[in-house]
Structure formats: structure tokens, C-alpha cells
C-alpha positions as CSV (number, residue, x, y, z in Angstrom):
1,X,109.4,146.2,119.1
2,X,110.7,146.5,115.9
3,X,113.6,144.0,115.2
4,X,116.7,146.2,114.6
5,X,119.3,146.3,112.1
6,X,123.0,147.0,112.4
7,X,124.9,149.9,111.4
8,X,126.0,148.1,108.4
9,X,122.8,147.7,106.9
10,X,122.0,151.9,107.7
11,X,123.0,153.0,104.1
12,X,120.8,151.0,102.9
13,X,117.5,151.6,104.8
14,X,118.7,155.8,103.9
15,X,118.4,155.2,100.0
16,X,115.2,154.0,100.3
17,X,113.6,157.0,102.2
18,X,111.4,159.5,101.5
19,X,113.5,162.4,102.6
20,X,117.2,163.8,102.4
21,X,119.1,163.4,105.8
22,X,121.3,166.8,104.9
23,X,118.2,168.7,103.7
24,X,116.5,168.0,107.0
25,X,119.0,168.9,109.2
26,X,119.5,172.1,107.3
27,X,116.1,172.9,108.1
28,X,115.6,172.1,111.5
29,X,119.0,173.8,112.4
30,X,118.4,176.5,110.1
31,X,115.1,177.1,112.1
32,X,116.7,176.7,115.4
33,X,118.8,179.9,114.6
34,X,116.0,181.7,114.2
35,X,114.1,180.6,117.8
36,X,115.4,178.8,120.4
37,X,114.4,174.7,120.0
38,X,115.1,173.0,123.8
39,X,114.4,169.7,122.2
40,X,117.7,170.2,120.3
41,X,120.1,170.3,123.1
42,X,121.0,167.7,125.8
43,X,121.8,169.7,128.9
44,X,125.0,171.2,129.5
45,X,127.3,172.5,131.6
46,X,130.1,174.1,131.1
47,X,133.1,175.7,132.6
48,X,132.3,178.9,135.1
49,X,133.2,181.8,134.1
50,X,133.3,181.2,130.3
51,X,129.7,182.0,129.1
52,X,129.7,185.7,131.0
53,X,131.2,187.5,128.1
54,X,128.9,185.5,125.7
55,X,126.1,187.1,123.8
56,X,122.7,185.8,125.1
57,X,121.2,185.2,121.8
58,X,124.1,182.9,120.7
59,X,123.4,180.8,124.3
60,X,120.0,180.2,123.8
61,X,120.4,178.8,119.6
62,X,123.5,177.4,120.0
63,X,122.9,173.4,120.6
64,X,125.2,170.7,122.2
65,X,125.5,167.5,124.1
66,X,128.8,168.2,125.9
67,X,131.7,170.0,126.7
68,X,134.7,169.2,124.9
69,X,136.3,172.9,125.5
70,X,137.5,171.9,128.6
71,X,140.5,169.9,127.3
72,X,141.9,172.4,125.4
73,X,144.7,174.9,126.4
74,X,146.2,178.2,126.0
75,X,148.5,178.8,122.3
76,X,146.7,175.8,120.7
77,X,144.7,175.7,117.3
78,X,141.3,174.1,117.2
79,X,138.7,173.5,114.5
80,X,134.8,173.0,115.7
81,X,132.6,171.1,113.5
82,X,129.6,172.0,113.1
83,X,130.4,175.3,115.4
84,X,126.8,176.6,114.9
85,X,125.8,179.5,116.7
86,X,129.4,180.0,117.8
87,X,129.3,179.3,121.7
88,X,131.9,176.7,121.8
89,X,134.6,178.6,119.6
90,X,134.0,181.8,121.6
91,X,134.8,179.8,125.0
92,X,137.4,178.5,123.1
93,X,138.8,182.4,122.1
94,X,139.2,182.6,125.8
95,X,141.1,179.2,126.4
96,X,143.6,179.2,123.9
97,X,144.0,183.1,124.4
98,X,145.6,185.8,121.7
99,X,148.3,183.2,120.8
100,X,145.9,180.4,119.7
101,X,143.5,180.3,116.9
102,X,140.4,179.0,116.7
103,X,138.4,177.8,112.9
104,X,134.1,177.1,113.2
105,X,133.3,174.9,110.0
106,X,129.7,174.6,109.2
107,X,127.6,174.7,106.4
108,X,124.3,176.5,107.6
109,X,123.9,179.8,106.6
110,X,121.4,181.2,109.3
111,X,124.0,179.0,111.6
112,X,127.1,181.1,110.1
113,X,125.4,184.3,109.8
114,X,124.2,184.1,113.5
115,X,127.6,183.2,114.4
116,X,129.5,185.6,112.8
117,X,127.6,188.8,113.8
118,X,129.1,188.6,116.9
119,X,132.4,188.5,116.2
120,X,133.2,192.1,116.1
121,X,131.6,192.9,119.4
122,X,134.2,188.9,121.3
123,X,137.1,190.6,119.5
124,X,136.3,194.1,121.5
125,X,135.0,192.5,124.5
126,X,138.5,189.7,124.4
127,X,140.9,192.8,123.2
128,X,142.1,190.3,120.7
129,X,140.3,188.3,117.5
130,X,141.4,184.8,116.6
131,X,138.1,183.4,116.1
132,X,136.9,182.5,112.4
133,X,133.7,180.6,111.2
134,X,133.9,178.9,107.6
135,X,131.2,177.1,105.3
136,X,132.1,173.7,104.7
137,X,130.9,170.4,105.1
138,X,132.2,168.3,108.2
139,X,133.2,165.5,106.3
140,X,134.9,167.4,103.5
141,X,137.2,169.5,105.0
142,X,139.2,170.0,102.4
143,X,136.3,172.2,100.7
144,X,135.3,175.9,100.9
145,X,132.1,175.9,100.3
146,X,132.3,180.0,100.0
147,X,134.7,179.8,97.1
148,X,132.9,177.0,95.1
149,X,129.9,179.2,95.4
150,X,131.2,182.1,94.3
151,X,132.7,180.2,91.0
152,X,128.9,178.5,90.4
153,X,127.8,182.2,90.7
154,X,129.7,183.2,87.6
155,X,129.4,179.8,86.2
156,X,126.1,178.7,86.1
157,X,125.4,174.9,85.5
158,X,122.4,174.6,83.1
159,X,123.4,171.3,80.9
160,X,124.6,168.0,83.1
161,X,128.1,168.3,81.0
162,X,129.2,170.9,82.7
163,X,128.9,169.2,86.2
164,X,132.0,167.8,85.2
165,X,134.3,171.1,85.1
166,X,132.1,172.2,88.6
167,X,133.6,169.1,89.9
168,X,137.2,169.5,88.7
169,X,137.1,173.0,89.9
170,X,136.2,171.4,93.7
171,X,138.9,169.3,93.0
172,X,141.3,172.5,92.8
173,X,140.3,173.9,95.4
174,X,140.8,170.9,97.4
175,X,143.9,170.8,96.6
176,X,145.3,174.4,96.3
177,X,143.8,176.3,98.7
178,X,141.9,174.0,101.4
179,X,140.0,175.1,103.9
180,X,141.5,173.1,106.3
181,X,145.1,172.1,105.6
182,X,146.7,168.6,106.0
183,X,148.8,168.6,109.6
184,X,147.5,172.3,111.0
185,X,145.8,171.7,113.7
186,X,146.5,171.0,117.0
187,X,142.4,169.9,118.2
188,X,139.4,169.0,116.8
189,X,136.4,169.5,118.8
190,X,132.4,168.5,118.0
191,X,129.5,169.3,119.8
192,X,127.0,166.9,119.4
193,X,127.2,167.4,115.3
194,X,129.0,163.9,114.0
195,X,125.4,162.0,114.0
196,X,123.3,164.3,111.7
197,X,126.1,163.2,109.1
198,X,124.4,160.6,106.7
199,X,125.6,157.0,107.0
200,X,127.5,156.7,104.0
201,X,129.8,160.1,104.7
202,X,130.5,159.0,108.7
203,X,134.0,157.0,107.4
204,X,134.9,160.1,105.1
205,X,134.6,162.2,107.9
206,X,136.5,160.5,110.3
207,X,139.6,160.4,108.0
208,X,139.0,163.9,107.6
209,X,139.3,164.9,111.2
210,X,142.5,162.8,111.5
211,X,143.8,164.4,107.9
212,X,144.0,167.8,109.6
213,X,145.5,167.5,112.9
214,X,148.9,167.8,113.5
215,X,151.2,164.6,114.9
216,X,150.6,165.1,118.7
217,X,147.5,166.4,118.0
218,X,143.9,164.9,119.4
219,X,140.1,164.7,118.6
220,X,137.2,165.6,121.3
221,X,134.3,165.0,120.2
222,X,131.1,164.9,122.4
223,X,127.9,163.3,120.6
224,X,125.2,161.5,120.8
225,X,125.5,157.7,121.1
226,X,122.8,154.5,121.7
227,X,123.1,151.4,123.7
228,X,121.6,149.5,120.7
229,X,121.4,150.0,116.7
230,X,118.5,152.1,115.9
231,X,115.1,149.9,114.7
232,X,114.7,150.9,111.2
233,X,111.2,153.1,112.1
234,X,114.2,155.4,113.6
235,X,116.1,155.4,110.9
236,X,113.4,156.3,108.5
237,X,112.0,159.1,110.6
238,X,113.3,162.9,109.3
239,X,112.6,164.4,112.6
240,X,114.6,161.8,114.8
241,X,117.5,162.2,112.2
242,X,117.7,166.2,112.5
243,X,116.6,165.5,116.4
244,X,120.7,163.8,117.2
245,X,119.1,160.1,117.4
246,X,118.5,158.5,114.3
247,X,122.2,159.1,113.6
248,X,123.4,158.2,116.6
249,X,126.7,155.8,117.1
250,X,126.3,152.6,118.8
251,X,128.9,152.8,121.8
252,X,131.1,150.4,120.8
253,X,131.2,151.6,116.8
254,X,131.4,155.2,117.7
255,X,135.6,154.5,119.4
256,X,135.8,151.8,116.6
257,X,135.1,154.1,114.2
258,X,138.3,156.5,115.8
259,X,140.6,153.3,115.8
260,X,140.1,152.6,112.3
261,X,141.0,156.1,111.1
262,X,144.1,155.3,112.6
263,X,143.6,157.1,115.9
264,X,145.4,155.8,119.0
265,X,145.0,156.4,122.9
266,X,141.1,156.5,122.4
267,X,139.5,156.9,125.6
268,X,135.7,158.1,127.2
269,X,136.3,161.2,129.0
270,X,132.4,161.5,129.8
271,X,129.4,159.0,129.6
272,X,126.1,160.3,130.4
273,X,124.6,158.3,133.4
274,X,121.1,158.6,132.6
275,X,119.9,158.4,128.6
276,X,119.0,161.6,127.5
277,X,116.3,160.0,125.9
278,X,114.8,156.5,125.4
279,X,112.8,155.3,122.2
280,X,111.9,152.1,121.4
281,X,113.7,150.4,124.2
282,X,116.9,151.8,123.1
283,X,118.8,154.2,125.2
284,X,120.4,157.5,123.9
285,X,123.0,159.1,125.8
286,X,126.2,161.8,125.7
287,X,129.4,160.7,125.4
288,X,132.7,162.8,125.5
289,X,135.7,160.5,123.6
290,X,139.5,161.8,123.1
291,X,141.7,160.1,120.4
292,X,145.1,161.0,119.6
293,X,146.6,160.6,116.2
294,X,150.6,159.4,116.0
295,X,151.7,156.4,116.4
296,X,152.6,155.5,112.8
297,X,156.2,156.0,111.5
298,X,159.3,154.0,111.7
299,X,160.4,151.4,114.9
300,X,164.1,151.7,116.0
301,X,165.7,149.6,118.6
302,X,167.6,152.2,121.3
303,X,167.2,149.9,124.2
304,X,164.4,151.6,126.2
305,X,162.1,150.0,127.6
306,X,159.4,150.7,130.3
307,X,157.5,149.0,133.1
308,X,153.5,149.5,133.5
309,X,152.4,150.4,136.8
310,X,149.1,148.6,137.2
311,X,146.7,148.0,138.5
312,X,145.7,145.7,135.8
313,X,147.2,142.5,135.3
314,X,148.1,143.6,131.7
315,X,147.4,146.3,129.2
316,X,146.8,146.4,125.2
317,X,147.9,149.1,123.4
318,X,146.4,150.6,120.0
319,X,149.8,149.1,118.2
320,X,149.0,145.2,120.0
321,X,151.3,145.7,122.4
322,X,151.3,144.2,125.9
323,X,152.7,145.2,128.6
324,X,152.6,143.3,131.8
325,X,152.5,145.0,135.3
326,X,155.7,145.2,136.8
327,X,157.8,143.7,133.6
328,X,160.4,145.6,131.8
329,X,158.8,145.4,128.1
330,X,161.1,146.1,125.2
331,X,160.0,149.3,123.2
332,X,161.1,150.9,120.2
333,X,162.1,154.4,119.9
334,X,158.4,155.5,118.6
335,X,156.6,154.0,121.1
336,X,158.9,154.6,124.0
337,X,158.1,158.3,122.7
338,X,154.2,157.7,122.8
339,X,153.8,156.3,126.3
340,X,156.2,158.7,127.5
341,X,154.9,162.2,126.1
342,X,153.5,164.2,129.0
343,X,150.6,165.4,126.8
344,X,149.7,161.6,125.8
345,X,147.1,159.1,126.8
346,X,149.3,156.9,128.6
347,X,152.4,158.3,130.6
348,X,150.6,158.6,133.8
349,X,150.2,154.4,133.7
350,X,154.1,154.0,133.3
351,X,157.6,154.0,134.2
352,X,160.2,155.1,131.8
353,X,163.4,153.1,131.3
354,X,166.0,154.8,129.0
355,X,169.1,153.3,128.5
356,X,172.1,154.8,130.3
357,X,174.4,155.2,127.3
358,X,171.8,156.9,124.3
359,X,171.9,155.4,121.1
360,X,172.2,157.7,118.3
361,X,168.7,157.3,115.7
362,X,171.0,157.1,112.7
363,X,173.0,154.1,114.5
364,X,169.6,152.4,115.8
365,X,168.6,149.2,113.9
366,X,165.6,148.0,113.1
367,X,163.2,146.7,116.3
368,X,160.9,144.2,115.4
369,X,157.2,145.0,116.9
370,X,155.5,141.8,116.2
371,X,155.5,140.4,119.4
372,X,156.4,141.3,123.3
373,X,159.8,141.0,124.5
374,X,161.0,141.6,128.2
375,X,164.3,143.9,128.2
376,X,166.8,142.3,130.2
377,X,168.2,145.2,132.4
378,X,171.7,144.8,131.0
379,X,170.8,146.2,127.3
380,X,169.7,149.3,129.3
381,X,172.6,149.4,131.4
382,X,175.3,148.0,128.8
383,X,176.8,144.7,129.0
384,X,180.3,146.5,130.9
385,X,178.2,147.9,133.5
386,X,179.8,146.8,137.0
387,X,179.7,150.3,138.8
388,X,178.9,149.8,142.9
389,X,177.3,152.9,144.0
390,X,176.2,153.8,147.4
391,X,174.1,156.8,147.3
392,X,174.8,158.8,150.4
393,X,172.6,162.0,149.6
394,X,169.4,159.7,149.7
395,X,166.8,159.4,152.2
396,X,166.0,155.8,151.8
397,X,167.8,154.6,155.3
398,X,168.6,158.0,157.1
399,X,167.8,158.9,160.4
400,X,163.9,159.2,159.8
401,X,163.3,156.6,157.4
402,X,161.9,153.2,158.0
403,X,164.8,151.1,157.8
């Protein structure tokens, strides 16, 4: 076997080969729209119920390695990448319902055609449309691809200077009317579409995903991933590339790659038990990941603190904090916030301490969240706390308890 190389060393094994990642995945994906390619899809399944109203055609060509619809809920606004033949953005019309809004971004046209000829008949069939599908590139969000077309079709480039003013004019539209706006959405969603970017464009693109969602908001991405880094046969292989494996994530790189964009809360929802396929000795498998972004911004001290719940002896979070089971940690007001939002990563794993007298934000001072501090229970209490209380109306030692 051959002896394989890391990711780091991917971009440059791509610039010497003989083909053009984006060019073959256009191909094979533009082909697969036109007849059904099994090899492209890792088996599936999905919610019941959700497929019935679903066109057959856009079933058998649409291609995916998970189900990342399931976390999504009613009223929200999600962006696919890479939506395809549509099926996950029209199960998504049905979750978020008429309130929501759902955005497909991909840049195939035999992908975008095949999608959007069904729209007319979802919207009839749903009694509502909130469905769109847009031509962009994954990891340029920020770009309609329609638009910059349209201005090449009355601009034609014929001498290399005017690249230039093609390129300002991207620029412009980047910035004045972007396809997908800083802060709109409230999920991102990928089905098994992240790998067949090319090597150099993977960092863009997460910074892209994380550039559009709202604060609060969260990324589900299903893909393909590898228990090892890919021999460099696999890597220079066109068909593997455009086949989800050539471009696959190690395991440990693919979160790493979500914590360094600044995500937080980054967890494995799914992990494939047996590798959908095996080359070379190294193992390719699904993977379903969620990753919230939020937790930069300002730290305030307002006395609250919490206690984690365990079972573990101790827990790390995406900020370096540590929180020791049973111990009353000192928070500031942000992260008290984080571990306490019912729609976060980490509120089921702990127990909220606010402080009984609520310090106003614009009296809060500074809190230093360099290091872990216990909170002493008197700073949540006050220092001129002496009430005695005996609870009367509680159950603790009445007729039926255990005392």
C-alpha cells in the first residue's frame, strides 16, 4: 500500500494532476441528472412520510450520504449546498412549513434545471412556495453566479485585460446584492456535497457557511469522511474525486475544520457503523456533524454561575472552559447565556445558577475568562443574605416522602 500523505500536503498533489477536480464533478453530477448513478449515493433513509409528495424522478438523481433535514423545524430559514436534484429542500418545504424559507445553492445546470422544474407542481401540491434554488458556488456564497453570467453575456472577455473589470464586477455583486447575505440564516444543511470541493477552497467554504448564519444559528452537514488520509493514487484519481472519496475529510479534520471557523458546540449526530466503502485499506464512512456559531462577543461578570451534571469527571468547552461535575463554576454573562439556551448544544448537561438580585448589563464589569473560578454561593445570593425559610408547600418530607 501506498504510503499516504496528510491533508496538508492535498493541494499540492491536486496542482500536479492531469484533470480539474470542479470540471469532473460537473460532469459526473451533470450526468447523474440525466440517469440515475447508484454508485453516487450512500444509502439513506429518511423521515416517513416526507418523500410521498416527492416527484419520483427527483428521488432517483438526487444523491446523498445522510439526513440532515431531521434537525430542522418549523418557521426556520435554511440554505442546502449543493441541493442537487432538490430532494432535501423539498422535505425541508414541509418542515419549516409556509412561515419558513428554504434557498438550494448549486452550480450545476442539469442539477438546477432538474430541480427547479418541479417547483410549480411542490408549491400546488404544499398549497404554499417557499422553496428557491440558486447558481452559486458552495464556497462563494456571496456570488450569483446567474447575474455574473448574464453581465459576461453582454460583456464578452476576448483580451486578458478585461478580466480585471469581470472581476471587479464579481466583487460588486458580492458586495451589493449577495446571494446569500451576512447573518440570514437560521441553518445550513449539506448532503454529502463538502468533499467534491477542491482542497485549496475547503477553508473558504467553511467561513462561508459560518458568514451566513445568523447568531443562534447552526450547521448540519452530513458527508463523507475517512478513517485515514487518502494515499495519493486516490487523490490523483478523477473518478474517486467526483465518486465522494478522494475528497473526503479525515474524522478528526472534518470537526477541526468547524472549530476553526469559529464554530462552537460541534458534536457527531450520526457516524456510519460500517464504511460505505473501503479502498486501499482506508475506510470511508457517513458522518452527520452539528456546529453552532455564537459564542464570540463581550464577557460581563453578573454573578451566575452553573454546576455540570456529569457524568464525566470534567468537561471542556469550545471557549477552554472547565467545568467540574458538581462545582459551581463562575460564568460570564455570554456564556451563562450559551450553556443555558434551550436550543443550544449544552443545556441538557447543566444546572443554571442565576444570582438572586440581577445585575443590570450596563452596571456589569468586566469578567475575566482566562482561567476557571468556583463561585462562592454568596456572590449569587449577596453578601446580606441571612433569610431562614422553611418551605411548607414542598413535598420533600410530607406524608409520602422518604424522610
Amino acid at each position: 500500500m501506498a504510503e499516504a500523505i496528510t491533508h496538508q500536503q492535498v493541494d499540492s498533489v491536486q496542482a500536479g494532476s492531469s484533470y480539474d477536480v470542479e470540471q469532473a464533478v460537473l460532469q459526473r453530477y451533470g450526468a447523474g441528472a440525466q440517469q440515475p448513478e447508484a454508485e453516487l449515493c450512500c444509502p439513506t433513509e429518511y423521515e416517513p412520510g416526507y418523500l410521498d409528495r416527492l416527484p419520483q424522478e427527483i428521488i432517483e438523481k438526487d444523491y446523498g450520504c445522510g439526513d440532515p433535514t431531521r434537525y430542522v423545524a418549523v418557521g426556520e430559514t435554511v440554505v442546502d449546498l449543493g441541493s442537487g436534484a432538490g430532494k432535501n429542500c423539498y422535505i425541508l418545504a414541509q418542515k419549516v412549513g409556509a412561515s419558513g424559507q428554504v434557498i438550494g445553492v448549486d452550480f450545476n445546470e442539469e442539477m438546477l434545471a432538474l430541480s427547479r422544474k418541479y417547483l410549480d407542481e411542490m408549491a400546488d401540491k404544499l398549497g404554499y412556495r417557499n422553496v428557491a434554488f440558486v447558481k452559486g458556488k458552495i464556497q462563494d456564497l456571496a456570488l450569483n453566479l446567474d447575474q455574473a453570467q448574464a453581465w459576461l453575456n453582454q460583456h464578452p472577455i476576448t483580451r486578458f485585460d478585461q478580466v480585471a473589470a469581470f472581476e471587479a464586477v464579481c466583487d460588486r455583486l458580492r458586495q451589493e446584492q449577495p446571494l446569500i447575505a451576512d447573518n440570514s440564516v437560521d441553518v445550513v444543511i449539506s448532503n454529502c456535497v463538502l468533499n467534491l470541493v477542491r482542497p485549496q477552497d475547503k477553508q473558504q467554504l467553511f467561513r462561508e457557511i459560518y458568514r451566513v448564519l445568523k447568531r443562534g444559528g447552526r450547521a448540519v452537514i452530513s458527508d463523507i469522511v475517512c478513517d485515514e488520509d487518502p494515499t495519493p493514487q486516490i487523490l490523483n484519481d478523477a473518478q474517486l474525486w467526483s465518486g465522494c472519496i478522494a475528497g473526503a475529510f479525515r474524522e478528526d479534520v472534518f470537526l477541526k475544520m468547524f472549530e476553526d471557523a469559529g464554530f462552537y458546540g460541534v458534536e457527531i449526530l450520526v457516524r456510519q457503523d460500517q464504511p460505505w466503502q473501503v479502498v486501499d485499506g482506508i475506510e470511508f464512512r457517513s458522518m452527520t456533524v452539528r456546529a453552532f456559531k455564537g459564542k464570540e462577543g463581550p464577557c460581563w461578570e453578573r454573578n451566575q454561575a452553573v454546576v455540570y451534571k456529569g457524568p464525566w469527571k470534567a468537561v471542556q468547552d469550545d471557549d477552554g472552559h472547565t467545568l467540574y461535575r458538581g462545582q459551581r463554576m463562575a460564568v460570564c454573562d455570554k456564556t451563562f447565556k450559551l450553556y443555558t439556551d434551550p436550543n443550544g448544544p449544552y443545556h441538557l448537561g447543566i444546572l443554571p445558577l442565576p444570582p438572586y438580585e440581577e445585575i443590570p448589563l450596563c452596571a456589569a464589569q468586566p469578567f475575566d475568562c482566562s482561567h476557571n473560578e468556583l463561585r462562592h454561593p454568596r456572590e449569587t445570593k449577596g453578601a446580606e443574605y441571612r433569610a431562614t425559610v422553611t418551605n411548607l408547600d414542598s413535598a420533600c418530607c410530607g406524608p409520602e416522602s422518604c424522610c
